[in-house]
C-alpha positions as CSV (number, residue, x, y, z in Angstrom):
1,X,-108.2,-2.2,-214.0
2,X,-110.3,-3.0,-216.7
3,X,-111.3,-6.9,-215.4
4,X,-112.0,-8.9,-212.4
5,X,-108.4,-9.8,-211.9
6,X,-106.5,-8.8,-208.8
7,X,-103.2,-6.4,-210.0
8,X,-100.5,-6.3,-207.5
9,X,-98.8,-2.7,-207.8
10,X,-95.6,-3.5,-206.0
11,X,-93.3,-6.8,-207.3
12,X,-93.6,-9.8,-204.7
13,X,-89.8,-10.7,-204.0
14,X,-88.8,-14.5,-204.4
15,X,-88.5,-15.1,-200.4
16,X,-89.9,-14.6,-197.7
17,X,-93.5,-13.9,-199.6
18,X,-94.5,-10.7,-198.7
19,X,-97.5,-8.6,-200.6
20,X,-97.1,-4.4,-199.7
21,X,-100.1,-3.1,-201.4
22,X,-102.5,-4.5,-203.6
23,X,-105.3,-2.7,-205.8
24,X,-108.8,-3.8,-206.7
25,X,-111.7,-3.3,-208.1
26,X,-115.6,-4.0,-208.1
27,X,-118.1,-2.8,-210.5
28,X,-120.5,-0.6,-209.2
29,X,-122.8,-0.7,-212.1
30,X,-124.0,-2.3,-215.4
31,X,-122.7,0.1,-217.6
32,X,-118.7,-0.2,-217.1
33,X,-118.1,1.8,-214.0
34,X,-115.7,0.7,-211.1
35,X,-114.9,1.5,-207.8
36,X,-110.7,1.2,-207.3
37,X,-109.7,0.0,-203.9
38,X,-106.6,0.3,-202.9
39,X,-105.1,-1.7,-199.5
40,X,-101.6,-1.2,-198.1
41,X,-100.5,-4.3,-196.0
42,X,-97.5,-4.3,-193.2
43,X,-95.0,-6.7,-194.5
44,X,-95.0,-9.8,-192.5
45,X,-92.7,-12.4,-193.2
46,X,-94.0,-15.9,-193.7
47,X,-92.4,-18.5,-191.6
48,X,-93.8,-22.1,-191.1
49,X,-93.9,-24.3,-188.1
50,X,-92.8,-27.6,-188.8
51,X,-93.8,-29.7,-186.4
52,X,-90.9,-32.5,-187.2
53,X,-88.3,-29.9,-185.5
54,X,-90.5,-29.7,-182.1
55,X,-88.9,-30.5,-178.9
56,X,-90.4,-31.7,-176.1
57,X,-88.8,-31.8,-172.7
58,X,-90.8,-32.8,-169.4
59,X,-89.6,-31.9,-165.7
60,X,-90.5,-32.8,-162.5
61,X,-90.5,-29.0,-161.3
62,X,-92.1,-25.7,-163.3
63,X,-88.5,-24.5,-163.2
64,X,-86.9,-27.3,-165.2
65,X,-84.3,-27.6,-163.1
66,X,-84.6,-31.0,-161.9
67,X,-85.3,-34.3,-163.8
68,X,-85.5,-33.3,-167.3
69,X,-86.8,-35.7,-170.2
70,X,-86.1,-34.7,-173.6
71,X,-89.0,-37.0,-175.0
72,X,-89.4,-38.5,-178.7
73,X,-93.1,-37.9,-179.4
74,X,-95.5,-39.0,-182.0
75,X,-98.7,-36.5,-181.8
76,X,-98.8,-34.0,-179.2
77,X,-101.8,-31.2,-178.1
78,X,-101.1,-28.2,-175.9
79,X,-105.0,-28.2,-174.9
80,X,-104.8,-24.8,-173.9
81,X,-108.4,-23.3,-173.8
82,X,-109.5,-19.7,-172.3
83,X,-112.8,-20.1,-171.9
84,X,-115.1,-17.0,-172.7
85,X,-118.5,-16.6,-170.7
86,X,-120.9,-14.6,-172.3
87,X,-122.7,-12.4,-169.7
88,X,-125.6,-11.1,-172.2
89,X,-129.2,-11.7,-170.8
90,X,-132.5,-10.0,-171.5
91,X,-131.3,-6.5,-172.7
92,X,-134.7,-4.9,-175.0
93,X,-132.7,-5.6,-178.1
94,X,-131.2,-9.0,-180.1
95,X,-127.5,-8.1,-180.8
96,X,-125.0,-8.6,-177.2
97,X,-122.5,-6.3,-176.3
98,X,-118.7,-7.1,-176.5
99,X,-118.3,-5.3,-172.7
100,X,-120.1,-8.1,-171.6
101,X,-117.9,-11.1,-172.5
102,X,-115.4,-12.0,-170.2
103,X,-112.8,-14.6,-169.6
104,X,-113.9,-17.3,-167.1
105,X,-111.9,-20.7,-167.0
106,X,-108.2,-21.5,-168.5
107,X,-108.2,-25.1,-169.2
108,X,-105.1,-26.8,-170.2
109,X,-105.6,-30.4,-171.2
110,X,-102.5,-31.8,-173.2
111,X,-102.3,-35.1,-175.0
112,X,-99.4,-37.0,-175.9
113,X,-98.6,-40.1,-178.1
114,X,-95.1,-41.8,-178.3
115,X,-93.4,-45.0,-178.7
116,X,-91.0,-44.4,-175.9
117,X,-87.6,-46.0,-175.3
118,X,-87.0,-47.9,-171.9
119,X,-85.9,-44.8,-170.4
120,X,-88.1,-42.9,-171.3
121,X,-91.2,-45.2,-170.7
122,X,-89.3,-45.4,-166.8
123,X,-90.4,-41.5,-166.3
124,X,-93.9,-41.8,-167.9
125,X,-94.6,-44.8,-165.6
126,X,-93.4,-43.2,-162.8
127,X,-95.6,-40.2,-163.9
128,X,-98.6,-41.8,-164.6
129,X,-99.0,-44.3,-161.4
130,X,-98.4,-41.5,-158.6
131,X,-96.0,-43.7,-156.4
132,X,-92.5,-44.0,-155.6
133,X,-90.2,-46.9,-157.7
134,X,-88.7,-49.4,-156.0
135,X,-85.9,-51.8,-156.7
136,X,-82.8,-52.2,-158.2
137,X,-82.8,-53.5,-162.0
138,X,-86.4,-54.2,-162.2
139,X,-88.0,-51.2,-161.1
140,X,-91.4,-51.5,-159.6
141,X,-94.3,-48.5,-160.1
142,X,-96.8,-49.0,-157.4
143,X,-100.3,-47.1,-157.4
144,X,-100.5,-43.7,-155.4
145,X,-104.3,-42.1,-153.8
146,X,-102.0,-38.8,-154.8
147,X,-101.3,-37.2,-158.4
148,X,-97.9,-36.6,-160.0
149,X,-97.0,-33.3,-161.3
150,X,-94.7,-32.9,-163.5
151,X,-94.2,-30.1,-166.5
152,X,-93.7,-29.5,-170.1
153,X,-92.0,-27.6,-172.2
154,X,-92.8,-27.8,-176.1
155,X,-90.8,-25.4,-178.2
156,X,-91.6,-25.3,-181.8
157,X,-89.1,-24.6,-184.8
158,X,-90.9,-21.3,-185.4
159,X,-93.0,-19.0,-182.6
160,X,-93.1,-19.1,-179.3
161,X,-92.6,-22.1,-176.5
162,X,-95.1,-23.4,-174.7
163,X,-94.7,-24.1,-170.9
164,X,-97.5,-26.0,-169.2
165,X,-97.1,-26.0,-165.5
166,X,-98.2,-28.8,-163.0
167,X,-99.5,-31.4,-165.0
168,X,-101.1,-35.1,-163.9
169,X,-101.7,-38.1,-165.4
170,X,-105.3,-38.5,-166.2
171,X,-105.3,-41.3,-168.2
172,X,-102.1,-43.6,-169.6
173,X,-103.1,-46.3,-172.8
174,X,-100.5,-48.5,-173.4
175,X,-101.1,-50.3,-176.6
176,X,-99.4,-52.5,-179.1
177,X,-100.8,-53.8,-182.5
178,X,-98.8,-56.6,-184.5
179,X,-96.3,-55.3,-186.4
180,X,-96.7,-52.0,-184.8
181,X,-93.8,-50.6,-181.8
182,X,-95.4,-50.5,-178.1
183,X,-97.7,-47.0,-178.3
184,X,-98.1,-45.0,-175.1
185,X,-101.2,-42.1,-174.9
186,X,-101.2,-39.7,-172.0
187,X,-104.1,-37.8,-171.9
188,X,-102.9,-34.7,-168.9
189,X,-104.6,-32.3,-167.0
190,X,-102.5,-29.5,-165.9
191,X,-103.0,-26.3,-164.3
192,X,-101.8,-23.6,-165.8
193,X,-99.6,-22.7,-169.0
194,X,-97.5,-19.5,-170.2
195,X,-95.8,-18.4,-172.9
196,X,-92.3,-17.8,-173.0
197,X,-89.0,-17.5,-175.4
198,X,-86.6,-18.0,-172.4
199,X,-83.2,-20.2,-173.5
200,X,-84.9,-23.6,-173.9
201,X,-83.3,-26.3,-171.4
202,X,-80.3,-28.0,-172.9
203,X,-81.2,-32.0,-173.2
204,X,-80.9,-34.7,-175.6
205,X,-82.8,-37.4,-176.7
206,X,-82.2,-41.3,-175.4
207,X,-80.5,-43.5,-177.5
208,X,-79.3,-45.8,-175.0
209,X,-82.0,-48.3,-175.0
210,X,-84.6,-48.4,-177.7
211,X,-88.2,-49.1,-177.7
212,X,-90.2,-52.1,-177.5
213,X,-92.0,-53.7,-180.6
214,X,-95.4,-55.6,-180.7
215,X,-93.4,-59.2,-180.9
216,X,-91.5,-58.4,-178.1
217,X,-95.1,-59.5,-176.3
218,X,-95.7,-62.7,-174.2
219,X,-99.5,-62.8,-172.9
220,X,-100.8,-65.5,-170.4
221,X,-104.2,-65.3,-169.8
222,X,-106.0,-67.4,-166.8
223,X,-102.3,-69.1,-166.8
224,X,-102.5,-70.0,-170.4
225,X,-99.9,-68.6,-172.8
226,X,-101.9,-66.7,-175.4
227,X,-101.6,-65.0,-179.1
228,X,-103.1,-62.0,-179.5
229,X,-103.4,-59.7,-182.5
230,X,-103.8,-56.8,-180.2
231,X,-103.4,-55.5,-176.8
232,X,-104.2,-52.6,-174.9
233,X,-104.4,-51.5,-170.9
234,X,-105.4,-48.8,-169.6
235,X,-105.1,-46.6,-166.4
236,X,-107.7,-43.7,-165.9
237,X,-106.9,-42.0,-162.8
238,X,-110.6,-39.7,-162.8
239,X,-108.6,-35.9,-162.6
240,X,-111.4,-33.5,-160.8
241,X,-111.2,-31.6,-164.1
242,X,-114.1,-28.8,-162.1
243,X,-112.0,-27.6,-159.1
244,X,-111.9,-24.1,-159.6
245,X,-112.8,-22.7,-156.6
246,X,-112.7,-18.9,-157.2
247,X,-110.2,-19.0,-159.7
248,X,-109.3,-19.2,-163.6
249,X,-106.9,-21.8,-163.2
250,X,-107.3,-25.2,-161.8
251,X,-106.4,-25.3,-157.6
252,X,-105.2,-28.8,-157.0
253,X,-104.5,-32.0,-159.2
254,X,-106.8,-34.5,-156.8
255,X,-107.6,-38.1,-157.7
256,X,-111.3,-39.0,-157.5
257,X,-111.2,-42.5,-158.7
258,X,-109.6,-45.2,-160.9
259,X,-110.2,-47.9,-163.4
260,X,-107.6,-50.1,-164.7
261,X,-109.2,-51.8,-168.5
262,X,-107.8,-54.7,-170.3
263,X,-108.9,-55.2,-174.1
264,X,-107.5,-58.2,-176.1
265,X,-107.9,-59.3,-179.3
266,X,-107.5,-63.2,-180.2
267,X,-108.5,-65.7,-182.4
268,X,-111.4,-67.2,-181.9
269,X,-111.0,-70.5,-183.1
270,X,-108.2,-71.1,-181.1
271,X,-109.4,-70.0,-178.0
272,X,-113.3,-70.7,-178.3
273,X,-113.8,-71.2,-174.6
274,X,-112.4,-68.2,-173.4
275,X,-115.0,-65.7,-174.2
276,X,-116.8,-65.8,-171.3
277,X,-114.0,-67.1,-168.7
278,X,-114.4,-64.2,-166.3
279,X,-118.5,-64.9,-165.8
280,X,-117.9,-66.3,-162.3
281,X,-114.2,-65.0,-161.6
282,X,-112.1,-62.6,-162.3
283,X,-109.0,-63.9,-165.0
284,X,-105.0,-63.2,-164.5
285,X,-103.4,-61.3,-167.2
286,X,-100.4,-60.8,-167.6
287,X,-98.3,-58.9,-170.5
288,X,-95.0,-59.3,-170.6
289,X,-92.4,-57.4,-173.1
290,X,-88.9,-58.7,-173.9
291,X,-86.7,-56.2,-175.7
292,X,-83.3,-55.6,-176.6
293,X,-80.4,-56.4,-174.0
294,X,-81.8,-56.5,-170.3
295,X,-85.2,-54.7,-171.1
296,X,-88.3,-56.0,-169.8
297,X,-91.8,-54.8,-169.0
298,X,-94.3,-56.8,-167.2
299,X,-97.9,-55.3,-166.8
300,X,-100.6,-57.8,-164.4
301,X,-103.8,-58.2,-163.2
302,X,-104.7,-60.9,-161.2
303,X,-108.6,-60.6,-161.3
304,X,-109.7,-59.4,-164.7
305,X,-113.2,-59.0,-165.4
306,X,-113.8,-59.5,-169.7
307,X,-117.6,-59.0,-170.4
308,X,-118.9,-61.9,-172.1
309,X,-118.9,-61.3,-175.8
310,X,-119.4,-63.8,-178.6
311,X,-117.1,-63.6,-181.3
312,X,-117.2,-61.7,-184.6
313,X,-117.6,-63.0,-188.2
314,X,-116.4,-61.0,-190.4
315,X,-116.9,-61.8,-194.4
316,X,-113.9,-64.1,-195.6
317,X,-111.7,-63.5,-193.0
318,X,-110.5,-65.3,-189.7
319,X,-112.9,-64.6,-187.1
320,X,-111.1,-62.5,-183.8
321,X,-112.8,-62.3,-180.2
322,X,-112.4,-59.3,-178.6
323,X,-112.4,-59.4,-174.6
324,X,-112.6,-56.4,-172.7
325,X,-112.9,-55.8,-169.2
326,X,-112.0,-54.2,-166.0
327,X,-109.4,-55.2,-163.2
328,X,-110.6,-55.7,-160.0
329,X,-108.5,-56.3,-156.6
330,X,-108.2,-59.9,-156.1
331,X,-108.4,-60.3,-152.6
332,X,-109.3,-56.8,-151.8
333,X,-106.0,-56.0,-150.4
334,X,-104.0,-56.3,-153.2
335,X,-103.9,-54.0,-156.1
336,X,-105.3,-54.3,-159.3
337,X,-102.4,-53.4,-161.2
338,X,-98.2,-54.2,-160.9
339,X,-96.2,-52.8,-163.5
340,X,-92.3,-53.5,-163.5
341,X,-89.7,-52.3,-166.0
342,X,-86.0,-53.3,-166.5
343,X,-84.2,-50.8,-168.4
């Protein structure tokens, strides 16, 4: 080779794209001489993941035997993470040795995003509060001390599935945005995960109800019906995310506290006086979502705590007041949250 261009010695064919053995070279001194290099490659063939033909399913058993959920999902994150602990201390020379490095935690801490259908939304709510529905029609998800597990199975079009095992609801957002559909985050803590290319569970997506759109909303707050230009509520249910007790993998999915937070966004103008509201008193909030046919989700809080925030001013624009704040029990009985669904 008389440049400093690569030369392939074997023709690439059109598909997959595969390179066999490749030559080049590097001069070796100023007067025109070159070492040749040659490199022989294994073929591999090249074959993408798309992540639009991804499937999702969800089960309430690490079998999938029972309860599956073939979910329509936005983003999603395996948050599988072996965690390496380097042993290397004070050894009479700088570099570490490899024989010292071993594995010490497997973390698995998936995220998902959707915009789920009634149906689907039913399962996640069920999932994320811990108890057990009631009622016929309008189903109601009370608050549990104890963690739901539940597990996943993400096969993508290319590689292989993913099947993480015993996962709990650390944290659920519910949010909607105008002109935006109603977004759901879960943010899971599971225990363990494996890989596997087992037949993949046979399941389909819902299409019998659909899912539920930003104008769908109805918000009262304090009593008062209110427009909002955004809303959000979220359920942290505090995951021990340290428990493992003499082992690589999480032991138990246990509950070790909770915090329900409201955040609203509304004009200020139009409700000037309610920026500091919940000084002296907790404020009732309530969301309410009115979608197609009989579906209906109502999300409360009867003692709301915004923090007192004035308003902002931004430049030649309508100026919005944000309200944030954290739901309390409002006669210390009672909780802070009551979220019913009608599919």
């Amino acid at each position: 080779m008389t440049n400093d261009k690569i030369q392939m010695t074997k023709e690439i064919p059109a598909a997959p794209f595969v390179i066999s053995d490749l030559d080049f070279a590097i001069p070796w001194s100023l007067v025109g001489h070159w070492w040749v290099i040659r490199h022989s490659l294994k073929g591999v063939t090249m074959s993408a993941a798309i992540t639009s033909l991804g499937k999702l399913v969800v089960a309430s058993d690490t079998a999938f035997s029972t309860n599956l959920l073939r979910l329509d999902f936005h983003d999603f994150d395996h948050g599988v993470t072996l965690e390496l602990k380097d042993c290397n201390s004070t050894r009479g020379k700088l570099d570490r040795d490899d024989a010292r490095v071993r594995q010490s935690r497997t973390v698995v801490a998936p995220r998902i995003r959707c915009q789920p259908t009634a149906v689907e939304l039913a399962a996640i709510l069920a999932w994320a509060t811990g108890g057990t529905p009631s009622g016929s029609g309008t189903v109601t998800y009370p608050l549990a001390n104890t963690a739901a597990a539940r597990s996943l199975w993400y096969l993508p079009s290319n590689g292989t599935g993913w099947q993480l095992q015993n996962c709990a609801v650390d944290s659920m957002t519910i949010r909607g945005s105008s002109g935006e559909p109603l977004d759901v985050e879960l943010a899971l803590i599971a225990q363990t995960f494996a890989r596997t290319s087992s037949s993949y569970p046979a399941t389909s997506l819902d299409i019998s109800s659909q899912p539920f759109i930003f104008s769908d909303l109805a918000l009262t707050f304090g009593g008062t019906a209110t427009q909002v230009r955004e809303f959000s509520m979220s359920l942290r249910n505090g995951i021990d995310r340290s428990r493992f007790l003499n082992s690589l993998t999480l032991t138990a999915l246990n509950k070790l506290h909770r915090t329900i937070t409201w955040s609203l966004d509304m004009p200020a103008g139009d409700y000037d006086a309610n920026w500091n509201d919940a000084l002296s008193a907790g404020v009732t909030s309530v969301a309410t979502f009115t979608g197609p046919g009989t579906q209906v989700l109502s999300i409360t809080s009867n003692a709301v705590r915004y923090v007192p925030r004035n308003p902002n001013v931004p430049f030649h624009a309508e100026s919005f007041l944000r309200l944030e704040g954290e739901a309390y029990s409002a006669d210390g009985t009672s909780d802070p949250l009551s979220i019913t669904l009608h599919e």
